[in-house]
C-alpha positions in Angstrom: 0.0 0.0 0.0 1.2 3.1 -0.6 0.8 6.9 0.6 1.0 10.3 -0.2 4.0 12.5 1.4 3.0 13.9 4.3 5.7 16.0 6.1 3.9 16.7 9.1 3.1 13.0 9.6 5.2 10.7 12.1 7.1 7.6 10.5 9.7 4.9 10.8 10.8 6.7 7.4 11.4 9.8 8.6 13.6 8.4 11.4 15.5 6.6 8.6 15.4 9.8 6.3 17.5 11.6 9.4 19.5 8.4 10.5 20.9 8.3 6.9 22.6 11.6 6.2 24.2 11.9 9.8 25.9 8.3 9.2 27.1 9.7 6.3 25.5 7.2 3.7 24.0 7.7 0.4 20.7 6.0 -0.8 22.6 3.7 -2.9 24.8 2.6 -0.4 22.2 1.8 2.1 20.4 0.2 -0.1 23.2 -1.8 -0.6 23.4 -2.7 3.1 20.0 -4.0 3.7 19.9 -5.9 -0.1 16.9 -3.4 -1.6 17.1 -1.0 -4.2 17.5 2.6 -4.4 14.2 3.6 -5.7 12.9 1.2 -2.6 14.5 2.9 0.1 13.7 6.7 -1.3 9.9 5.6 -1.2 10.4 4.4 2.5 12.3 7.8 3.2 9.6 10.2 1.5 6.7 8.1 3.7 5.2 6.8 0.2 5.6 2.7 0.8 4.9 1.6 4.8 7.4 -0.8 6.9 5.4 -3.6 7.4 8.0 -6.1 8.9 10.5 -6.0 11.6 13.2 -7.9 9.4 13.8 -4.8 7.4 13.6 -2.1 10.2 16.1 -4.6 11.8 18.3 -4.6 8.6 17.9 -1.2 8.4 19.4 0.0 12.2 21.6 -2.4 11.8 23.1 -0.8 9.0 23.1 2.5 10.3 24.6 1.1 13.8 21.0 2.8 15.7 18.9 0.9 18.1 15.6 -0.5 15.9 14.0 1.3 19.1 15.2 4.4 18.1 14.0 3.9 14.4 10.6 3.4 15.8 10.2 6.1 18.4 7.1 8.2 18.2 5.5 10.6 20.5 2.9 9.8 23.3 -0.3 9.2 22.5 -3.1 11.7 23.6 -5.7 11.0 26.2 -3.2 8.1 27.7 -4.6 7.6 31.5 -0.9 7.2 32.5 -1.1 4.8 36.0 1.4 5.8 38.7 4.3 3.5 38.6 6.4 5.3 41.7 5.7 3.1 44.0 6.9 0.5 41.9 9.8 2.5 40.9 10.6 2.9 44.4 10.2 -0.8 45.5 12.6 -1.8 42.5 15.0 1.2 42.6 15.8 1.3 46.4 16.3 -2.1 47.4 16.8 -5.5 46.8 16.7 -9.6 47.5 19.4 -9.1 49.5 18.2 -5.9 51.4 14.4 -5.7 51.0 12.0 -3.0 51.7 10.9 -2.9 55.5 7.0 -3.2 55.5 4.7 -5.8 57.0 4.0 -8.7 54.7 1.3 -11.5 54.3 1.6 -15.4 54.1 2.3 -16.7 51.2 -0.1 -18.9 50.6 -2.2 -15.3 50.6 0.3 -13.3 48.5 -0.9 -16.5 45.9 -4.1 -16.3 46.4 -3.6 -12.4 45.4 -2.2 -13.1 42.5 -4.8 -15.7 41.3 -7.5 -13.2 42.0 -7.4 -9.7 41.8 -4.0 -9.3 40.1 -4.7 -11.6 37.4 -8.2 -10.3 36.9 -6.7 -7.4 36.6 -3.9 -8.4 33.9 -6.4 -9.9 32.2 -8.6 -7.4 31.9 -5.9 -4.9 30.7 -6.5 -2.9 33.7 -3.4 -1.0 34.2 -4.5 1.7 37.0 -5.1 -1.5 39.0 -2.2 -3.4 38.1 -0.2 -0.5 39.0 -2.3 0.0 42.2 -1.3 -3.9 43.4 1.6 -5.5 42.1 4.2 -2.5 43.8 3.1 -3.6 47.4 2.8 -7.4 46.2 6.5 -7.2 44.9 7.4 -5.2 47.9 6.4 -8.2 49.8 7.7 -11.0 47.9 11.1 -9.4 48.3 11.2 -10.0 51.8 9.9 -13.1 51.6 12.6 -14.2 49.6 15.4 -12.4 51.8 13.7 -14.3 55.5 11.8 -17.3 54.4 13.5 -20.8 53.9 12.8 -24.1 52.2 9.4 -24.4 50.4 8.2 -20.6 51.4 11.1 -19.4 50.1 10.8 -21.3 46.7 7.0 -20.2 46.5 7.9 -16.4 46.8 10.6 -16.5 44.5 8.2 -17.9 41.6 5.9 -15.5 42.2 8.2 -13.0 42.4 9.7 -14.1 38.7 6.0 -14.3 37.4 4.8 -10.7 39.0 8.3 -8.8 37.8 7.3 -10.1 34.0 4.5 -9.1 34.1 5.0 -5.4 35.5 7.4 -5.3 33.3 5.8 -6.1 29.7 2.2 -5.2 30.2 2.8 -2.5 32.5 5.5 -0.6 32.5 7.1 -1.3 28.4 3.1 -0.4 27.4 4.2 2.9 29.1 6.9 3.9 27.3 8.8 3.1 30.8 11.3 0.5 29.1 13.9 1.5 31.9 12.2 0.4 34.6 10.9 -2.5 32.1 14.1 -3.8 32.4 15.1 -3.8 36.2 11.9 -5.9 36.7 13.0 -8.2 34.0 16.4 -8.3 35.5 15.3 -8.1 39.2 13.0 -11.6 38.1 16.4 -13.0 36.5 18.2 -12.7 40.1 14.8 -14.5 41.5 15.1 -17.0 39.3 19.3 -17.6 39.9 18.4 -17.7 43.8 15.5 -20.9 43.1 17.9 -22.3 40.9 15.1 -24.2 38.5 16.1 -24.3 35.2 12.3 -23.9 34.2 12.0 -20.7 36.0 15.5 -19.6 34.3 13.5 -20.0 31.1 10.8 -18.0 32.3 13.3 -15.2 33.3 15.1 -15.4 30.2 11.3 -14.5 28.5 10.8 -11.5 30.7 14.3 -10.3 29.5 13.7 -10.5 26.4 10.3 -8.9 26.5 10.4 -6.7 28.7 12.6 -4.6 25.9 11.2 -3.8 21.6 11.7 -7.3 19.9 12.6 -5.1 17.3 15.6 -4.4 18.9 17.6 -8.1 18.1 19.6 -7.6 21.4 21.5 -10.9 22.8 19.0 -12.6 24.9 16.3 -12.2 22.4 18.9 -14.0 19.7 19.5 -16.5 22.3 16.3 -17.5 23.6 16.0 -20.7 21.5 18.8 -21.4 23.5 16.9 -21.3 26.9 14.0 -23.3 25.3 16.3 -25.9 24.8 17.8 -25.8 28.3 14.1 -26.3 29.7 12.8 -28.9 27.4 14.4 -31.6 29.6 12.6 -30.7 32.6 9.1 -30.4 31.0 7.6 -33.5 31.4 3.8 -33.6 32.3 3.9 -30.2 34.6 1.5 -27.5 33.0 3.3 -24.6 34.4 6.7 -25.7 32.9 4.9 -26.8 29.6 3.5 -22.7 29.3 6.8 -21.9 29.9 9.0 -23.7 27.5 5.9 -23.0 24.8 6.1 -19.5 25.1 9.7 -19.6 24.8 9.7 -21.3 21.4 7.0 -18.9 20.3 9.7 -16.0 21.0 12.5 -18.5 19.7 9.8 -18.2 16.4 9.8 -14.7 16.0 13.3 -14.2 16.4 14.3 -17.0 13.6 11.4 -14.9 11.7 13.2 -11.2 12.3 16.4 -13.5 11.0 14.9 -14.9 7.8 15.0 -18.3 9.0 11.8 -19.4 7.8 12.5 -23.0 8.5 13.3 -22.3 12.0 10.5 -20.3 12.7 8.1 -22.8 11.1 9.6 -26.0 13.6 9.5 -23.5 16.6 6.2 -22.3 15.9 5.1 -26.5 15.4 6.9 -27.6 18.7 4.4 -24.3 20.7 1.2 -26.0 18.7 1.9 -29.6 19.6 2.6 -27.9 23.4 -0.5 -26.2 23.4 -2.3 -29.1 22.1 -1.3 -30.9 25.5 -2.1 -27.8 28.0 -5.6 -26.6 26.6 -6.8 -24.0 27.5 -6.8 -22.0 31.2 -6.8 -18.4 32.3 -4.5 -18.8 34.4 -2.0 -19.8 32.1 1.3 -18.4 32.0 2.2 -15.5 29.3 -1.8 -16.8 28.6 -0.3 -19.4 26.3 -2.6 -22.3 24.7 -4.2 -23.0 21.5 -5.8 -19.8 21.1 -2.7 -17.7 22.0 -0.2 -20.0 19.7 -2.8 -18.6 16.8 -2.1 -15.3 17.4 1.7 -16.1 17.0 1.2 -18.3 14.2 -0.1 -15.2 11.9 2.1 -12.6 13.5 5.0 -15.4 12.1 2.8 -14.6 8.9 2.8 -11.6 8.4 6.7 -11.2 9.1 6.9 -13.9 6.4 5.1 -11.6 4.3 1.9 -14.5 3.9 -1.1 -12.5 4.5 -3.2 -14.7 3.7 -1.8 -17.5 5.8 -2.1 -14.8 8.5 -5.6 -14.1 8.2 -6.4 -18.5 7.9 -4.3 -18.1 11.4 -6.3 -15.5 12.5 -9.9 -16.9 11.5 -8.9 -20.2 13.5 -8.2 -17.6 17.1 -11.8 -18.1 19.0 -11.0 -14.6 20.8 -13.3 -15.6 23.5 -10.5 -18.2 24.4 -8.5 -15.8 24.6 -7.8 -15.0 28.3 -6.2 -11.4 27.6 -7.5 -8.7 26.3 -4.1 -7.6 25.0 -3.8 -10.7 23.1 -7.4 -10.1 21.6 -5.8 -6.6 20.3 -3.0 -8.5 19.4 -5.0 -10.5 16.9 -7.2 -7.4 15.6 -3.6 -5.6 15.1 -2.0 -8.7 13.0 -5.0 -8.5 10.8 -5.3 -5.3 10.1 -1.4 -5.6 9.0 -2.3 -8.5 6.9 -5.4 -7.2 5.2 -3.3 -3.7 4.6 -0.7 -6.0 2.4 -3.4 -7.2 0.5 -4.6 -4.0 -0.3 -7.9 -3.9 1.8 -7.6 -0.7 3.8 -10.8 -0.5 5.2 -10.6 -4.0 6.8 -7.7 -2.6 7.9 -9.0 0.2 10.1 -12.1 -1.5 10.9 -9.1 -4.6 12.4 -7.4 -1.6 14.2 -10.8 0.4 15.6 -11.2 -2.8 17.2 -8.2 -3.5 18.4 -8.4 0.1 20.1 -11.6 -1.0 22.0 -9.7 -4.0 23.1 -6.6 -2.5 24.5 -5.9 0.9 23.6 -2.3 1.0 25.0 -1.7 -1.8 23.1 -2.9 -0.3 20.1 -1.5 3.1 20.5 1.9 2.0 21.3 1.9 -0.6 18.5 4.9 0.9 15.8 3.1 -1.1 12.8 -0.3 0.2 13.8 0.9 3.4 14.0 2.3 3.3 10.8 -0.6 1.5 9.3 -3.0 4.5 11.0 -0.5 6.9 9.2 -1.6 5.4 5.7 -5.2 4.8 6.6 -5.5 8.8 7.4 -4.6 8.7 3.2 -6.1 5.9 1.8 -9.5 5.6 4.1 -10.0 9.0 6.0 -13.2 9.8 7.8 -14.0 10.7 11.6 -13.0 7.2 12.7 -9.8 6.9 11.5 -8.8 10.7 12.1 -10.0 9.8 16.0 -7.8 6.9 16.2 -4.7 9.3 14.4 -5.7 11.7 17.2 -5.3 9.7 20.3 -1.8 7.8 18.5 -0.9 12.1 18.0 -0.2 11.3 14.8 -1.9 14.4 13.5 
């Protein structure tokens, strides 16, 4: 799909169109770099072709030595109902497993009924304000835990304490724009997980790492999370924790091979999560929410990086979002099909896809780079109130 110019309009293009010059490179010789042509790259600069995939924004940092991240940076949306996050801040910034904060803290045996109530729910439910409301205090108390409890206590509050920092890392604080922080939680859950010493919940520390930062961003322990799946698939066997686990980290193992352009390696990663799921089912308590439903929403993500729309949307069409337990992952869906119907030339699906994907999860939406980029072309190609709404609250216009 293409666009008209639009100089006053945010894109990955631009950001490439000002990378370019102060590395000192010419359009040929760029285009050189990342294997395209010249007339290729000029459209991306001058916002009249979209980047649709993260292989070549990836080829493209790369070769200008910038962070993907960078490439991708945009401002905050409007109307974001940012959650308070200094509490959390606070627990993670001033102290640690070894010195944890002084408060009073429950059992926990209640700490986990917490979590599979109300902090769940509230994951689930993409409710950040309340997310951001409990998990600070429930980390808080998990850190004593693991710096005064012994034996089984100990090992209890340690896995919930890997589980909780994931989580406040990637649907919390990284939806945010607070990838900082993001990663202290992701690296505070990788200490957690060095202290229990279970090479299952390594892997599931290894995940948070990886996602609590921009997957566009091909930094080491996202290239090397294959490597953890591997190191857990030993230990599987029948538990359904471990088996979410070591799923999810194939899924991820997927993506990167995809970003890569190793097709193959994607496809067999992407087979090994099915058969997985296939085993687990369904539950909403899963971990990372993985099972049949969620492996869908991988499987045409994987798609679409291959650039097979229409084996995206056959992905897509076999996601029952009501077995979906997150409603990120039922914006996740919308957002994948609006990419894929946009490469096959059907802009209206497009924005209908991304509207709903809005209603979902707006966060989500608004801090998606490919939907923002996709809303950039839809403000061209479709129009109307809708669309010029959604291009409001991404500040696009």
């Amino acid at each position: 799909m293409s666009r008209a110019v639009d100089d006053g309009a945010w894109g990955i293009g631009r950001n490439v169109r000002a990378a370019r010059p102060y590395r000192g490179m010419s359009l040929d010789a760029l285009a050189g770099l990342v294997g395209r042509s010249k007339g290729w790259l000029s459209k991306i600069e001058n916002g009249k072709i979209r980047l649709d995939k993260r292989s070549d924004i990836v080829a493209l940092a790369e070769a200008l030595e910038v962070s993907a991240t960078d490439l991708v940076d945009a401002p905050v949306p409007r109307d974001r109902a940012v959650p308070s996050t200094s509490r959390l801040r606070d627990i993670l910034l001033n102290s640690s497993l070894d010195d944890p904060p002084d408060m009073p803290v429950r059992p926990v045996g209640v700490l986990e009924a917490e979590w599979d109530g109300r902090i769940l729910a509230a994951w689930r439910g993409s409710d950040r304000a309340e997310l951001a409301r409990l998990i600070p205090g429930f980390i808080g108390e998990l850190h004593v835990h693991a710096a005064t409890a012994d034996g089984r206590e100990r090992e209890r509050a340690l896995r919930l304490l890997i589980w909780a920092c994931s989580a406040a890392g990637s649907d919390l604080l990284k939806a945010f724009g607070q990838l900082d922080l993001a990663w202290i939680a992701a690296d505070r859950a990788e200490q957690a997980a060095r202290l229990l010493g279970d090479e299952v919940w390594f892997g599931a520390a290894a995940f948070a790492m990886a996602h609590c930062r921009r997957s566009l961003d091909l930094a080491r322990a996202f290239r090397t999370i294959g490597e953890s799946a591997d190191r857990v698939e030993p230990y599987v066997g029948d538990d359904r924790r471990a088996q979410e686990i070591y799923g999810m980290l194939r899924l991820s193992a997927a993506l990167g091979c995809q970003i890569r352009g190793d097709h193959a390696g994607a496809r067999d990663c992407a087979e090994e999560a099915e058969r997985i799921a296939d085993r687990t089912g369904e539950h909403v308590d899963a971990w990372q929410w993985f099972g049949p439903a969620n492996v869908g929403v991988w499987r045409a993500t994987l798609a679409v990086e291959a650039g097979e729309p229409e084996r995206a949307l056959e992905h897509a069409s076999r996601v029952v979002s009501a077995a979906l337990p997150s409603r990120i992952r039922r914006a996740s869906v919308r957002i994948e099909k609006a990419r894929a119907y946009a490469m096959l030339n059907r802009p209206r699906q497009a924005a209908t896809e991304l509207r709903e994907a809005e209603k979902q999860d707006a966060p989500r939406t608004h801090s998606d780079p490919f939907a923002r980029e996709l809303v950039a072309d839809l403000l061209v190609t479709v129009g109307g109130r809708d669309v010029r709404g959604l291009a409001w609250r991404m500040n696009l216009i």
